[in-house]
C-alpha positions in Angstrom: 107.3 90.9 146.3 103.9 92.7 146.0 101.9 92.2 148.8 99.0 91.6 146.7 100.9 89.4 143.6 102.0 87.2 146.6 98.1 86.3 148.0 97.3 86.0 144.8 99.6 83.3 143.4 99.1 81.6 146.3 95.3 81.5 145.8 95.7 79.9 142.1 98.1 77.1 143.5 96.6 76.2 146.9 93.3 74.0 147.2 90.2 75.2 147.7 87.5 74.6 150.0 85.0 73.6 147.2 86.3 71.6 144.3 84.5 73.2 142.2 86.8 76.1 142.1 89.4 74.2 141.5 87.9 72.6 138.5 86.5 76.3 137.6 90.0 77.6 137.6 91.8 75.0 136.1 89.0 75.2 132.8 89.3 79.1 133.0 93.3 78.2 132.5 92.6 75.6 129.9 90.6 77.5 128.0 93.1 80.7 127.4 96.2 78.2 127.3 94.0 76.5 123.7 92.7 79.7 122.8 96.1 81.2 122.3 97.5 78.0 121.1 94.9 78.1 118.0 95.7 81.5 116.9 99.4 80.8 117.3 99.4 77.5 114.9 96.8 78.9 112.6 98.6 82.8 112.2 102.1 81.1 111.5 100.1 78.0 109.0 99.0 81.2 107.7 102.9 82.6 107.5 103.9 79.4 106.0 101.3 79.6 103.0 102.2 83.1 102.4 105.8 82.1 102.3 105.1 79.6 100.4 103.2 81.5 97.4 105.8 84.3 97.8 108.9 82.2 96.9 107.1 80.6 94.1 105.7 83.8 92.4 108.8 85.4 93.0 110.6 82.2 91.1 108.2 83.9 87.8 107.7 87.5 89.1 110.9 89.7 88.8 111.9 92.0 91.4 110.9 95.2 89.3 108.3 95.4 86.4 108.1 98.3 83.8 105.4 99.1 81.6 103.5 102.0 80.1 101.0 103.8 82.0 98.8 104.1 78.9 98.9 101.0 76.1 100.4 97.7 75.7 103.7 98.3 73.0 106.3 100.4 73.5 109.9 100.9 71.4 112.9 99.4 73.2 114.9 102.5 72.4 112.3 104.8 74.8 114.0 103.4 77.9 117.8 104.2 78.0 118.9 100.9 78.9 122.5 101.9 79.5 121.6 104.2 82.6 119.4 101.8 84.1 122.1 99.2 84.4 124.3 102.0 85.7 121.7 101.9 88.7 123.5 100.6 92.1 122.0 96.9 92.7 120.0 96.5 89.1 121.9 93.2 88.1 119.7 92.3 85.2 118.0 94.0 82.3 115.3 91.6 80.6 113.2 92.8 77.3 109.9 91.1 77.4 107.3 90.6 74.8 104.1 89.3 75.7 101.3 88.5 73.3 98.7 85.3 73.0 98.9 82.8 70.9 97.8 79.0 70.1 99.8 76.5 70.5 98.7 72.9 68.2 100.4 69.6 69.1 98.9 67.0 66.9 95.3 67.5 67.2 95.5 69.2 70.5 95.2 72.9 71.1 95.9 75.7 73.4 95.4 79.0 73.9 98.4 80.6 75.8 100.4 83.5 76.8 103.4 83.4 74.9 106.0 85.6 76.5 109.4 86.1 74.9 112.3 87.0 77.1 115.8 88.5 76.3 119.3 86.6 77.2 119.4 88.0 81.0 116.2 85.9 82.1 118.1 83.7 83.5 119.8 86.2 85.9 117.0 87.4 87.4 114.7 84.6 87.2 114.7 81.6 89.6 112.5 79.5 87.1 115.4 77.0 86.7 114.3 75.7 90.2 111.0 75.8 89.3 111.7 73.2 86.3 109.8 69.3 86.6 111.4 68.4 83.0 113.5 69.3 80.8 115.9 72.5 81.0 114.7 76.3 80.8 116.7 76.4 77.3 115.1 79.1 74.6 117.2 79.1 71.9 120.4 77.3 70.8 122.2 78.8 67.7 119.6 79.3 64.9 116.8 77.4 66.9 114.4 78.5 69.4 112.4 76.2 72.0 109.0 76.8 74.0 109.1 75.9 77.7 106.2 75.4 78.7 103.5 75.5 82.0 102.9 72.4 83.1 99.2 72.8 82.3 99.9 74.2 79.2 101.9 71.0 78.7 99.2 68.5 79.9 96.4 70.1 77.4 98.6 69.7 74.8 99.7 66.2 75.8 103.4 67.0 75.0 106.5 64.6 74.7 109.8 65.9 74.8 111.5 63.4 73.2 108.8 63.1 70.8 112.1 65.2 68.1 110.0 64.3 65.3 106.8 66.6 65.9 107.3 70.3 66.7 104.8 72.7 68.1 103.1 74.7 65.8 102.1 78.2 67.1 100.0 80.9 65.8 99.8 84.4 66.1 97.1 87.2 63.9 99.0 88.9 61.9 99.5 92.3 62.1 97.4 94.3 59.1 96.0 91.1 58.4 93.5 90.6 55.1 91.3 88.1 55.7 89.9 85.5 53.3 89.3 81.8 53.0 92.6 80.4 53.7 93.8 80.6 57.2 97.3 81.7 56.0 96.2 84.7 55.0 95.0 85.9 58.8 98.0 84.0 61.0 101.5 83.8 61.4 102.5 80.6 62.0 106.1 78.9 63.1 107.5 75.5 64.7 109.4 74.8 67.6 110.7 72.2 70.0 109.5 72.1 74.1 112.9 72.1 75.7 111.2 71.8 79.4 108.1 72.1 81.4 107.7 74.4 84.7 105.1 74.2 87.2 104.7 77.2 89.9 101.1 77.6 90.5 97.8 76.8 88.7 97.5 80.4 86.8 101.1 80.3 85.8 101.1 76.7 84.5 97.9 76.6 82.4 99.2 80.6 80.4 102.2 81.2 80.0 104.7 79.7 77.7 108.3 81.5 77.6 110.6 81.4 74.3 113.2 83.6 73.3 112.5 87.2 72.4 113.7 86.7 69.0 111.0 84.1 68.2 108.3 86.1 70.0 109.5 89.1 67.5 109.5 87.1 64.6 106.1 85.4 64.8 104.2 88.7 66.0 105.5 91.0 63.9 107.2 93.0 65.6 111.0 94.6 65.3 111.9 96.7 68.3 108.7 96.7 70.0 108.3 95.5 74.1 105.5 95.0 76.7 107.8 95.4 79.7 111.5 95.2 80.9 112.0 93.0 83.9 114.8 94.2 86.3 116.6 91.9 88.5 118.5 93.7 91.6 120.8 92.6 94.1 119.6 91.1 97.2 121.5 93.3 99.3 120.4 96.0 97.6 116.8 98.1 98.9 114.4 97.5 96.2 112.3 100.3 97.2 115.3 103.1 96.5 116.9 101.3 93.4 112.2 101.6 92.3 112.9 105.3 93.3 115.6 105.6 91.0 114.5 103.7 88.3 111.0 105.9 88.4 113.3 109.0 88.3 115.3 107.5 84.6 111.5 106.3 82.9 109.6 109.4 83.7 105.8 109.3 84.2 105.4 107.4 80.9 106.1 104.4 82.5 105.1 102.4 85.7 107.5 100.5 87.8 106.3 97.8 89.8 107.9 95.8 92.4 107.2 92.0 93.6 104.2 93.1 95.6 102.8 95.6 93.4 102.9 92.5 90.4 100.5 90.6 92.8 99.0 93.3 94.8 94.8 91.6 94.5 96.4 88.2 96.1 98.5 89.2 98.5 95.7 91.8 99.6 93.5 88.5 99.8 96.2 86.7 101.8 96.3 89.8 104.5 92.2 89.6 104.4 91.8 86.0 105.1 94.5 85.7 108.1 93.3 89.4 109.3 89.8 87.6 109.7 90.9 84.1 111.1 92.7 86.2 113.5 89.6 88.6 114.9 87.4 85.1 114.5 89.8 83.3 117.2 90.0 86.2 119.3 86.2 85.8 119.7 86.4 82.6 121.0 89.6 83.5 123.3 87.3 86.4 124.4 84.7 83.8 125.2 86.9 81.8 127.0 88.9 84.2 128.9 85.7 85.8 130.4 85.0 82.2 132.0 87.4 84.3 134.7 84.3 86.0 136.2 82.7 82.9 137.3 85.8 82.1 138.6 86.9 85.1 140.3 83.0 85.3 141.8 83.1 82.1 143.1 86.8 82.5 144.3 86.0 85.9 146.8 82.7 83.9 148.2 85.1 81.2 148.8 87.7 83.4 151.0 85.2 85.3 152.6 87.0 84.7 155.6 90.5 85.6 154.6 89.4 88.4 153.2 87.6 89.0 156.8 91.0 88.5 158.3 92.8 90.8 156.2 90.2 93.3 156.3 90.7 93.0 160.6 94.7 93.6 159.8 93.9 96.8 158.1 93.7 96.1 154.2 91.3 97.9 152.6 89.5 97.7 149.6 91.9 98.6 147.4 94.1 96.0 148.3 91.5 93.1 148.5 91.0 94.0 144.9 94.2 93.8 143.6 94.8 90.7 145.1 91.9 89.3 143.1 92.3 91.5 140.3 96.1 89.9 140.0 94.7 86.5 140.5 92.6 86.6 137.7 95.8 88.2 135.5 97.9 85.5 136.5 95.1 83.1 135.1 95.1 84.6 131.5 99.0 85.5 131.7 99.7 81.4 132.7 96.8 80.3 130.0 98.8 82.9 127.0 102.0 81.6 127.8 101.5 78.0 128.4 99.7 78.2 125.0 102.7 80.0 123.1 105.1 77.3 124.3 102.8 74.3 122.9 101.6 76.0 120.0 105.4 76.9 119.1 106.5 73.6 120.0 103.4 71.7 117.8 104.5 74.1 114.4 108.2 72.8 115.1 107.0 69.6 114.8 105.0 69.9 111.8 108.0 72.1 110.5 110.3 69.6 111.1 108.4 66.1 110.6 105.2 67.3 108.4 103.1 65.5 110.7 99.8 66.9 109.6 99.5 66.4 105.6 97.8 68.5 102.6 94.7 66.4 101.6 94.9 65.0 98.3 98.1 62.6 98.4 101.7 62.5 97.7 102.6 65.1 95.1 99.0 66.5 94.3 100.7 70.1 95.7 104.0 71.5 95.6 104.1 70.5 99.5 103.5 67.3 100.7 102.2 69.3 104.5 101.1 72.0 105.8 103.9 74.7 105.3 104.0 76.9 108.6 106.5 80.0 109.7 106.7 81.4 113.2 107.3 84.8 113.2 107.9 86.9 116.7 105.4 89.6 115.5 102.7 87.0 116.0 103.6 85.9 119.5 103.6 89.8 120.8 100.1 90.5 118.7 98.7 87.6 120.5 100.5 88.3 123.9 98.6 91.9 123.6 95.0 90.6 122.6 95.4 87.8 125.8 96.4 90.8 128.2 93.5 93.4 126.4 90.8 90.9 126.8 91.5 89.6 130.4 92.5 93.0 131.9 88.5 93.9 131.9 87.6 90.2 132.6 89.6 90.2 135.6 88.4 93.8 137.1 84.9 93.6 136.8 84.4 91.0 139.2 87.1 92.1 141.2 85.9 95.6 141.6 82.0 95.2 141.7 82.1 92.3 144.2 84.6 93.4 146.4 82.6 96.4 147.1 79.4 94.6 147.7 81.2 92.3 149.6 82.7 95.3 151.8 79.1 96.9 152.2 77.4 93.9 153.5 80.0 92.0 155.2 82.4 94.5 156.7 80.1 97.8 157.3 
């Protein structure tokens, strides 16, 4: 073993002649070990919220989007459907029409987003698990249902078994002349709610899904789309079969993938957790550099060992790496003793939910604080311990060493 490793482990195990040091030490340990315990629980509670609002957009989102660069409305023939399909890993080809549209249930209203879909939504969409009533059905034969957000729902005050009173929904008609009757300015048509979704408080107070045929018929339109939603095959790349696709549509179109349908939030998500991050650090760089004190307070301490070792021949190098390792071994025992109980404390909230979301029992879609551990997290962390500490634990080591040298041992 290193000469100088060995002193210096013995040093942060044996007693001291003051216990003060002791005490000193043991804080200087305490405070890394919490330090890197904090940033571990709150980067993976961070994880598990990300997680968490990935796999419920992506239950509404589809894995590729395609628009028009310029405009809303496009013809479904100006995308050749047939050689999309043909694309490797492209499992499902959804026509989507998107418009608003007001939605009257008795003498409630609501202004929505009524987005018709073609038959292959339920391929790619995952919306089925997403359902709290009812069943994600949008047309049956010759009649077409609304399923609707669950906020969309609650303003309307909708019953599904209420068979009796349809939805009414309205829609401004296309080259519309308006006059005194509100006929004469809005398309209007009746359906039944077959089922409500909830995914997240945007989702659930827009959107309402029906077929594409209804969404056609009440807006006036016969070919016309907003988008086609491509599902793909999970063990497929969705970054070449984007290529690809971007390759077929030409630059007339825009193809977006999960990320790109949400880029704003999950930019806000990377903010927020790149902040916490550099915040936390602060304070582990505040408590790591409680090392000087005791790494000063440790050389005046062995004086006389350092005396002895200097009579055996060691010189100053050596003297400092003995204290320069001690105060390493400090931060390295602090980092990891604080990885082990922060992993162990986001098991247990993983596995038992100890630590619950404020607002009671199924207020949120989780009952606790979702957290994920992820590896990446433990080496960034690992790295910040070891770039803080390595200048914590030289600068007392180098700068008191010398002047210990020049007036002690000259």
């Amino acid at each position: 073993m290193n000469l100088s490793l060995h002193i210096a482990r013995r040093y942060l195990i044996s007693k001291k002649s003051h216990n003060i040091i002791n005490i000193i030490s043991l804080i200087s340990l305490i405070g890394v070990m919490v330090g890197t315990m904090a940033l571990i629980i709150v980067l993976s509670v961070f994880n598990g919220f990300e997680s968490l609002v990935k796999s419920l957009f992506n239950s509404f989102d589809p894995d590729l989007k395609i628009t028009l660069a310029e405009g809303k409305n496009f013809d479904s023939a100006d995308l050749d459907r047939n050689a999309i399909e043909k694309i490797p890993g492209v499992i499902s080809y959804v026509e989507v029409l998107e418009e608003t549209a007001l939605l009257k249930y008795q003498n409630r209203q609501a202004l929505v987003t009524l987005k018709g879909v073609g038959e292959d939504f339920r391929k790619s969409s995952g919306l089925d698990t997403m359902m709290i009533n009812g069943s994600l059905l949008f047309e049956k034969g010759d009649y077409d249902y609304l399923v609707l957000g669950y906020g969309v729902a609650y303003m309307l005050g909708s019953n599904l078994n209420d068979y009796e009173t349809p939805i009414s929904v309205y829609a401004p008609r296309r080259n519309a002349t308006y006059g005194p009757l509100a006929e004469q300015a809005f398309n209007s048509r009746v359906a039944f709610p077959s089922g409500i979704f909830s995914i997240q408080h945007d989702f659930d107070t827009k959107y309402t899904l029906t077929s594409l045929r209804f969404a056609r018929d009440l807006f006036q339109y016969n070919e016309e789309l907003t988008a086609v939603e491509l599902g793909t095959d999970k063990r497929s790349s969705p970054e070449i079969i984007k290529k690809q696709v971007k390759e077929l549509v030409g630059e007339l179109f825009v193809v977006k993938d999960r990320y790109e349908q949400q880029a704003l939030l999950y930019k806000i998500m990377k903010s927020e957790k790149l902040a916490i991050f550099f915040i936390l650090s602060f304070i582990l760089f505040v408590a790591t550099f409680n090392i000087l004190g005791t790494l000063s307070m440790l050389i005046l301490d062995k004086k006389k060992d350092i005396a002895v070792l200097h009579s055996f021949g060691a010189d100053k190098n050596l003297i400092r790496k003995i204290f320069y390792s001690e105060g390493l071994l400090i931060s390295l025992s602090g980092a990891i003793m604080g990885m082990i109980l922060g992993a162990i404390i986001c098991l247990v909230q993983i596995k038992f939910g100890i630590v619950p979301l404020s607002g009671g029992e199924g207020a949120f879609v989780v009952d606790a604080y979702p957290v994920k551990l992820q590896l990446s997290d433990f080496v960034l962390v690992f790295l910040m311990v070891m770039v803080i500490s390595i200048p914590a634990a030289w600068l007392p080591a180098h700068r008191i060493t010398s002047n210990f040298f020049n007036l002690r041992l000259s």
